[in-house]
C-alpha positions in Angstrom: 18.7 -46.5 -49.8 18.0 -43.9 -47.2 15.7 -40.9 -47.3 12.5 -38.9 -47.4 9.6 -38.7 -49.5 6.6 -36.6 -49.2 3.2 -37.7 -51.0 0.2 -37.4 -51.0 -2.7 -39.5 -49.6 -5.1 -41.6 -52.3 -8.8 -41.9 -51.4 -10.0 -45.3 -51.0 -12.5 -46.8 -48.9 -14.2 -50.3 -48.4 -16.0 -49.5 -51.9 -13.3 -49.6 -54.2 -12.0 -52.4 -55.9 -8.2 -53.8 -57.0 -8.7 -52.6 -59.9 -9.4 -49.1 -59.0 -6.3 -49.6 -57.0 -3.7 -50.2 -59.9 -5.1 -47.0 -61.5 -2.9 -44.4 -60.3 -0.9 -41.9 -61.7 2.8 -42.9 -62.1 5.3 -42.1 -60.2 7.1 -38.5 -60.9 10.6 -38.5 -60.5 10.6 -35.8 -57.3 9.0 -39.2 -55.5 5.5 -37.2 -55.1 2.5 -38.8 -55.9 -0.9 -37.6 -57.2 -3.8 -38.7 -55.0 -6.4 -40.6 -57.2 -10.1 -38.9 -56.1 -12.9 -41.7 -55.8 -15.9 -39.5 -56.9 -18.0 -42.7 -57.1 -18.3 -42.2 -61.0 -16.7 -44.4 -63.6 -14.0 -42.9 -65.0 -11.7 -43.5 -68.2 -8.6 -45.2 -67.6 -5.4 -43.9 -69.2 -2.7 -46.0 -70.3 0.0 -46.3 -67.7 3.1 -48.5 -66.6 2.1 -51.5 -65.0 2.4 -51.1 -61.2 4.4 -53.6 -59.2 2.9 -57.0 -58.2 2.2 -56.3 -54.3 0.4 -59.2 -53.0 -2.3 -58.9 -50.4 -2.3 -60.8 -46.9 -6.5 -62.1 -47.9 -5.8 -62.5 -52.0 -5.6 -65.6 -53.3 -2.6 -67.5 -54.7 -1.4 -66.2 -58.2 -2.0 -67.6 -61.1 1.4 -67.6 -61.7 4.2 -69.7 -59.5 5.7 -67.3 -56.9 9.2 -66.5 -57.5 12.1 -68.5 -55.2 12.4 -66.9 -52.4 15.9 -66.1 -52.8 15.3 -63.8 -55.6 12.6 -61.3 -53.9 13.8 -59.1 -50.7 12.2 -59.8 -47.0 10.4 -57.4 -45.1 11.7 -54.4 -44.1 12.3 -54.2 -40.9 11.3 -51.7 -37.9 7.9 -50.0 -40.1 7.3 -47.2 -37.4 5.1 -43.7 -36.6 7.6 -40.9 -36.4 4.8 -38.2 -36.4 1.3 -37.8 -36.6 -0.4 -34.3 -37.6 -3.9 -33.4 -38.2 -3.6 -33.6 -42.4 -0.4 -35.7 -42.3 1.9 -39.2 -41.0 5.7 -39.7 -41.1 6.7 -43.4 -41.2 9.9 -45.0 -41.0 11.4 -48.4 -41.1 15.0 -50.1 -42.0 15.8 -51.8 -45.2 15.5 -55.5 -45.4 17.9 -58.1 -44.0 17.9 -59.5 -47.7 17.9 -57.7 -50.8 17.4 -60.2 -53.2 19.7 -62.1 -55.8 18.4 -59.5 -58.5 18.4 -55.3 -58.9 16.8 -53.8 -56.1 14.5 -51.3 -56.9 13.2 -50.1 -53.8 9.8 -49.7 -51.8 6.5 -49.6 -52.1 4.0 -47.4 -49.1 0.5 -48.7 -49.1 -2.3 -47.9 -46.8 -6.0 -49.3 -45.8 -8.6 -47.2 -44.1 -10.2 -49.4 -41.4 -12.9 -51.3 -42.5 -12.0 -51.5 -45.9 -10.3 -54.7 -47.8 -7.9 -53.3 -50.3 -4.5 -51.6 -50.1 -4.1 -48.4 -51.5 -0.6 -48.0 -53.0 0.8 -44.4 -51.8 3.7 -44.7 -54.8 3.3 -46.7 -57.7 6.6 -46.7 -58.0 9.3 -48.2 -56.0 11.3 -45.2 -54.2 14.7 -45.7 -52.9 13.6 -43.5 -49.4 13.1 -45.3 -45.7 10.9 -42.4 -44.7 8.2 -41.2 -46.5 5.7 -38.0 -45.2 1.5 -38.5 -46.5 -0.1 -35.6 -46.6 -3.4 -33.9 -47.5 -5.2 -37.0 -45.3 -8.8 -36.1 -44.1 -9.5 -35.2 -40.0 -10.5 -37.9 -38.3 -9.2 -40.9 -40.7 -8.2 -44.4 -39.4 -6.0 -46.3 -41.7 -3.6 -49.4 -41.3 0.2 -48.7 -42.9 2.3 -51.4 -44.8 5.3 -50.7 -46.5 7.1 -53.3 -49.4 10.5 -54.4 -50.9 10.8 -54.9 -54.4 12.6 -56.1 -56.4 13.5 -56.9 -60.5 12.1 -60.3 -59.4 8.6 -59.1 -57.7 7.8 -58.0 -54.3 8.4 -59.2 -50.6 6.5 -60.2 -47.9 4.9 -56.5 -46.6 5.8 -55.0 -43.2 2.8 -54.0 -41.6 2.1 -51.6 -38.8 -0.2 -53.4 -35.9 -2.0 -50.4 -34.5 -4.2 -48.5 -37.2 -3.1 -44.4 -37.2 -5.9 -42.2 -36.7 -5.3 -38.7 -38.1 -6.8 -36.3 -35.2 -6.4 -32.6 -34.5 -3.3 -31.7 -32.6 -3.3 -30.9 -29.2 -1.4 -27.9 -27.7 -1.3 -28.2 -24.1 -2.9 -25.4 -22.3 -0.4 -23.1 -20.7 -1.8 -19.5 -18.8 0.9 -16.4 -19.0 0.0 -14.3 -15.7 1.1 -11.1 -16.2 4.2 -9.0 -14.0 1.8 -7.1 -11.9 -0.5 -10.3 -10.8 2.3 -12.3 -9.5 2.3 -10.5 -6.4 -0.8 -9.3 -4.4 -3.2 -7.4 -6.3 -4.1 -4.9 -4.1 -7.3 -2.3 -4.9 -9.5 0.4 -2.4 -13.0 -0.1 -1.6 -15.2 1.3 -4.4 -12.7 0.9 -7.2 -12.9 -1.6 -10.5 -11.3 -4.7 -11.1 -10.4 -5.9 -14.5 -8.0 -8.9 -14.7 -7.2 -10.0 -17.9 -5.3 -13.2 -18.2 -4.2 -14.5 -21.3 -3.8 -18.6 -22.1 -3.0 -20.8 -25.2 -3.9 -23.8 -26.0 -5.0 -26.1 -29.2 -7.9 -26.8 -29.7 -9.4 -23.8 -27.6 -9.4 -25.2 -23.9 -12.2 -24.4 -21.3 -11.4 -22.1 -18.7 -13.3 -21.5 -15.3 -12.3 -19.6 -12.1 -12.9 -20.0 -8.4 -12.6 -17.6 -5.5 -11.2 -19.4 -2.5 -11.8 -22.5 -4.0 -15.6 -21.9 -4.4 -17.6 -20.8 -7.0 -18.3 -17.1 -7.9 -20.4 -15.1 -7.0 -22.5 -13.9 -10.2 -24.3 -11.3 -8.9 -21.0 -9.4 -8.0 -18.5 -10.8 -10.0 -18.0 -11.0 -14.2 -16.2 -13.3 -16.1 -15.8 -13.4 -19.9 -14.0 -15.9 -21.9 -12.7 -16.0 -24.8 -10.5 -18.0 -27.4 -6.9 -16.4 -25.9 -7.9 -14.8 -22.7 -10.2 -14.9 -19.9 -11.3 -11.9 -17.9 -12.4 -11.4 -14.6 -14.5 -7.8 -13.6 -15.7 -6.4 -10.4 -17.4 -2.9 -10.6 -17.2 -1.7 -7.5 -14.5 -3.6 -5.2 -15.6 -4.9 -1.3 -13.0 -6.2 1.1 -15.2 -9.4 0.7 -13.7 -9.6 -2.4 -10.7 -10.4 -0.8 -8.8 -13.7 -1.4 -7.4 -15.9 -3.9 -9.0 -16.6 -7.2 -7.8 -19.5 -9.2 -8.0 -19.8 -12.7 -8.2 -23.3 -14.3 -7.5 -24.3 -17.7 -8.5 -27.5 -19.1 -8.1 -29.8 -22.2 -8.9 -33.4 -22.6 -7.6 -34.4 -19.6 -4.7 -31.8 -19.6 -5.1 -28.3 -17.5 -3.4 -25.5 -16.1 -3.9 -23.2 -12.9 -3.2 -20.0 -12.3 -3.4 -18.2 -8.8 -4.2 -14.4 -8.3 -3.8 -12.9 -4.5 -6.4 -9.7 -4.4 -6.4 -7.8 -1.4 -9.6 -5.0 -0.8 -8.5 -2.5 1.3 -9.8 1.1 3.1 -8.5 3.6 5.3 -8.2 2.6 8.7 -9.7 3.7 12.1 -8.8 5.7 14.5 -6.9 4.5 17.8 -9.1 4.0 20.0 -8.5 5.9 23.0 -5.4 8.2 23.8 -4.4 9.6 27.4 -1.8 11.9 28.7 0.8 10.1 31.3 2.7 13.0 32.7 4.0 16.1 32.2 7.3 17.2 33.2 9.0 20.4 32.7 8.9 21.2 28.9 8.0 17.0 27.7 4.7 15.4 27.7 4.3 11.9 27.7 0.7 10.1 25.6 0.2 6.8 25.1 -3.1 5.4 22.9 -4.1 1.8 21.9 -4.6 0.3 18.8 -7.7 0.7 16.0 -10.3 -1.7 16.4 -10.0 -1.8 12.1 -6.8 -1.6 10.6 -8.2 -1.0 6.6 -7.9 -4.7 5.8 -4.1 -4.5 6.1 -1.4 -3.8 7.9 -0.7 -0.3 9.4 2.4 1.7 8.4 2.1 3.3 11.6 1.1 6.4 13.7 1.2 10.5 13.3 1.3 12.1 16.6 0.4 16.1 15.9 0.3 19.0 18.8 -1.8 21.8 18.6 -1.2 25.1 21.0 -4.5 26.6 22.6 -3.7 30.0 21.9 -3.3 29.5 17.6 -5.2 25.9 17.7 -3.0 25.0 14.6 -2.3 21.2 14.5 2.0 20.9 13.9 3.0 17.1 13.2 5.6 16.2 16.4 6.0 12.1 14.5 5.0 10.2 11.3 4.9 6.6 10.8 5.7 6.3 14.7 5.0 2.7 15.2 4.9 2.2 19.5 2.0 2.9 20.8 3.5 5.4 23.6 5.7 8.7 23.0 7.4 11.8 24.5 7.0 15.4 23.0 9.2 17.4 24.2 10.8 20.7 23.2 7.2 22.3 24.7 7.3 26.2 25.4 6.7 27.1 29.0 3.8 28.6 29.7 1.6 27.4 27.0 -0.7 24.4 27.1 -1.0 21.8 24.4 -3.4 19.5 22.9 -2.3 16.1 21.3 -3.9 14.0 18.6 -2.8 10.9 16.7 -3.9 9.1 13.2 -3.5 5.6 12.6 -1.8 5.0 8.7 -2.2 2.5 5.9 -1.3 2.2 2.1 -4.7 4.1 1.5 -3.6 7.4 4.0 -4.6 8.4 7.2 -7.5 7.4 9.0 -10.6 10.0 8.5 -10.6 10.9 12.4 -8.0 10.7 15.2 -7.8 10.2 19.1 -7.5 13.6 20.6 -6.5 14.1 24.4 -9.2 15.2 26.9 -7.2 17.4 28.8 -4.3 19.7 28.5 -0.7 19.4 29.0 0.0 23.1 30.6 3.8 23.9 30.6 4.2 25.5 34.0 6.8 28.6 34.6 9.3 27.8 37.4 10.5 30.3 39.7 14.0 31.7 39.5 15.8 33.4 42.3 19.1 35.3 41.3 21.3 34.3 44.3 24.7 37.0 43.5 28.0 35.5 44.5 29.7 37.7 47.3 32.7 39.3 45.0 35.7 40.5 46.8 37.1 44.1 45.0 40.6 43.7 44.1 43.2 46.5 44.0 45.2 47.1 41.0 46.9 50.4 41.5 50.9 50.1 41.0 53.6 52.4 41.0 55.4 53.4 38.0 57.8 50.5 36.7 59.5 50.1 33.8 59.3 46.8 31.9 61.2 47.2 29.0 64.0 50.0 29.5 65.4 52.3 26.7 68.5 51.0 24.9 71.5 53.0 23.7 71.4 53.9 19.5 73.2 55.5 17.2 71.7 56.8 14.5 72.7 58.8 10.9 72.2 62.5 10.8 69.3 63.4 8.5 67.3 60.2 9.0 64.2 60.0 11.8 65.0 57.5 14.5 62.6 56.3 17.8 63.7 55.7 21.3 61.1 52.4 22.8 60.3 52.0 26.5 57.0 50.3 28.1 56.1 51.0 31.7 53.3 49.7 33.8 51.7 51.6 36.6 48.2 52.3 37.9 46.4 54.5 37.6 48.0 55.3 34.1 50.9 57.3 34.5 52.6 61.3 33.3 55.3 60.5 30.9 58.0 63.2 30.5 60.9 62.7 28.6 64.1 64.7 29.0 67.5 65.1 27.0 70.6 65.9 29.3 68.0 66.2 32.0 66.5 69.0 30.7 62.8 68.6 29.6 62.1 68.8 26.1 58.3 68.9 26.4 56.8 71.1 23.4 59.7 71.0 21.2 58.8 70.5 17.6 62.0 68.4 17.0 60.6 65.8 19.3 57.5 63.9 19.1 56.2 62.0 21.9 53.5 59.0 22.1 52.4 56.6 25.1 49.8 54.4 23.7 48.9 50.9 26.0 51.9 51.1 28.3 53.9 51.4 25.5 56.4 54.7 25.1 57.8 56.1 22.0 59.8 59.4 21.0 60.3 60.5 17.8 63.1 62.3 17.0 63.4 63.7 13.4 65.9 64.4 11.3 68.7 64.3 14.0 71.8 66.0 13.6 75.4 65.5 15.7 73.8 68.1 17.8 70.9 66.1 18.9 73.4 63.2 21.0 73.2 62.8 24.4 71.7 61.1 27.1 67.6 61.0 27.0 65.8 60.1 30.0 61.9 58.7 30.2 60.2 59.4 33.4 56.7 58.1 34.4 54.8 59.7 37.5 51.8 59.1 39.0 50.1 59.2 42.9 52.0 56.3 44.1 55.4 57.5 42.7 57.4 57.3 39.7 60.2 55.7 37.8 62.6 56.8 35.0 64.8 55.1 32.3 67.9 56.3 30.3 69.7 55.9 26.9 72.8 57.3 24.8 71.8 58.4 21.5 74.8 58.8 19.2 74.7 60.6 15.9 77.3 60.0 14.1 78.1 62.7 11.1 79.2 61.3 7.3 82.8 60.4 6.8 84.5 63.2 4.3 85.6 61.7 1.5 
């Protein structure tokens, strides 16, 4: 015996009569009902199935005897609202404790506008649903709801809602959607627009007003246009006294919303306000300034300290975004002199003028005296001395071979070299070199002939020094 039905509404009103009431369309078998139209003209009534007996709280008794109790269903039990809409009304309820001794057919849905008399059946036939949907009901309608067991044996005593249910527009809550780049601080120069646009819902159309710093705007600098979705807010030309917080409320029969926007005016900042120069030292400077009086409406990012030489007078930046208020420049080149000049810094750029020093910072030349070290002369001159002597070789006749000696002496010594202690200076068999201390002699293609003893003498003014070797040239074995 559970489900839903959707129907629509009759018309009735306090006019109508019972017997208008029990002329309704029967029943179709989706469970949707025609709504009977009161156009307040008589109209022809067609032949129909009698509707159920309903009886109504004021009638009177029937002429016939009321049937036992036993045989008819009770009320039904917890009739409630499970939705209201602007055109439309769900109700609910349970089925009866008692069904009755006979077939149980089902229920009955009947409505009375307030200040009318008569019940209104909603289905002329009994439908086996606990939850029924009317629809196509007029805006603004106020209407009691009673719903009815029945059975084969006639109808039960009614359930009956005790508040009336007034059909009313439906109200959306107003809600506003800020968007990303106004939930932080909105931040604009002097002299440009704003335009804030912010969009809100809400049913029916909600009113919206704004505030700036929790008092009212100022109209004569300040535009605001509102429409059914969105409100806007428009500045031409921006002021830093348009700085603050402006708040923008929402509000619906009783209900509201608030928004809060954070704008922040700014402008360049001024200049610091005085600069000096502390010392000089060598090739460093030292300047310290003090603050600008106006920072732009904001904070300051921080300082550029620029140097300018007096011969070019072109302005070099030393620091940016320096935030003390004191510094050393240093790295100056001696013999020039300097000017210095700093700029205070914002979000909107440097400030349109700086602090410039009064006087100059001139990078004096220091006096240098060579002072020579007293440096003592020494003597290197050495006699002749060998340091690696000659070393005994054989060799194969036909193939070169070198004879290796190194001698140190200063000044650089006469090398003569000598086989069987006779010179052999100029002999095209022998080739001598001396190169670095180092003495070398060549002999090429030696033959048995060419063994002996060789002998390397070195000479010069303090004396001399000699060496000797056995060269050994062995001829082929005969086969």
């Amino acid at each position: 015996m559970t489900g839903k039905a959707t129907l629509e509404a009759p018309d009735c009103g306090p006019e109508e009569t019972a017997s208008e009431s029990a002329n309704v369309p029967a029943t179709e078998p989706s469970g949707e009902v025609a709504a009977p139209k009161s156009t307040g003209e008589e109209q022809t009534p067609k032949p129909q199935e009698p509707a159920p007996h309903v009886p109504a709280p004021d009638a009177p008794a029937a002429s016939k005897p009321a049937p036992p109790s036993e045989d008819v269903p009770s009320a039904p039990l917890l009739l409630a609202v499970e939705d209201v809409g602007d055109s439309s009304v769900t109700v609910s309820w349970e089925p009866p404790e008692w069904l009755g001794k006979l077939g149980f057919q089902g229920y009955v849905l009947e409505l009375r506008r307030e200040g009318a008399l008569e019940w209104v059946p909603v289905n002329t036939r009994p439908m086996m649903v606990t939850q029924q949907t009317v629809r196509n009901l007029a805006l603004g309608d106020k209407f009691f709801v009673r719903v009815t067991a029945v059975s084969s044996a006639g109808a039960g005593p009614p359930a009956v809602l005790d508040q009336p249910v007034h059909i009313q527009e439906t109200i959306e809550a107003p809600k506003i959607r800020v968007p990303r780049h106004l939930r932080q601080t909105y931040i604009r120069q002097v002299g440009e627009a704003i335009n804030l646009q912010i969009p809100f819902q809400g049913n029916p159309t909600p009113r919206a007003s704004w505030t700036h710093n929790g008092h009212a705007l100022d109209s004569q600098r300040v535009n605001v246009r509102t429409g059914d979705q969105d409100s806007i807010l428009f500045i031409r030309s921006a002021q830093r006294s348009d700085s603050g917080c402006y708040e923008l409320t929402v509000q619906l029969e009783g209900l509201e919303a608030k928004a809060a926007i954070d704008i922040l005016v700014i402008e360049k900042p001024g200049s610091p306000s005085s600069i000096r120069l502390l010392d000089v030292w060598g090739c460093n400077a030292a300047l310290e300034w003090t603050p600008p009086q106006d920072t732009g409406n904001t904070e300051l990012l921080g300082y550029t300290v620029q140097k300018a030489d007096k011969k070019t007078g072109q302005w070099f930046a030393v620091l940016e975004r320096y935030h003390p208020t004191t510094c050393t420049i240093s790295d100056l080149i001696v013999g020039n002199s300097y000017s210095f000049r700093v700029f205070s810094e914002n979000l909107c750029g440097l400030s349109d003028s700086a602090a410039v020093t009064k006087e100059l910072a001139h990078i004096q030349k220091t006096d240098i005296v060579a002072k020579p070290k007293s440096f003592v002369e020494r003597d290197f001159s050495e006699a002749p001395s060998f340091t690696q002597p000659l070393a005994d070789h054989i060799s194969t006749p036909g193939y070169s071979t070198q004879l290796f000696c190194s001698v140190r002496a200063s000044p650089k010594p006469k090398i003569i070299w000598m086989k069987n202690k006779m010179n052999i200076q100029g002999d095209p068999k022998y080739r001598a070199i001396s190169e670095q201390g180092v003495c070398t002699l060549e002999i090429r293609k030696p033959s048995p002939f060419d063994s002996g003893v060789y002998t390397c003498k070195a000479i010069n003014v303090l004396g001399e020094a000699s060496v000797d070797c056995r060269l050994e040239v062995k001829a082929s074995a005969a086969h």
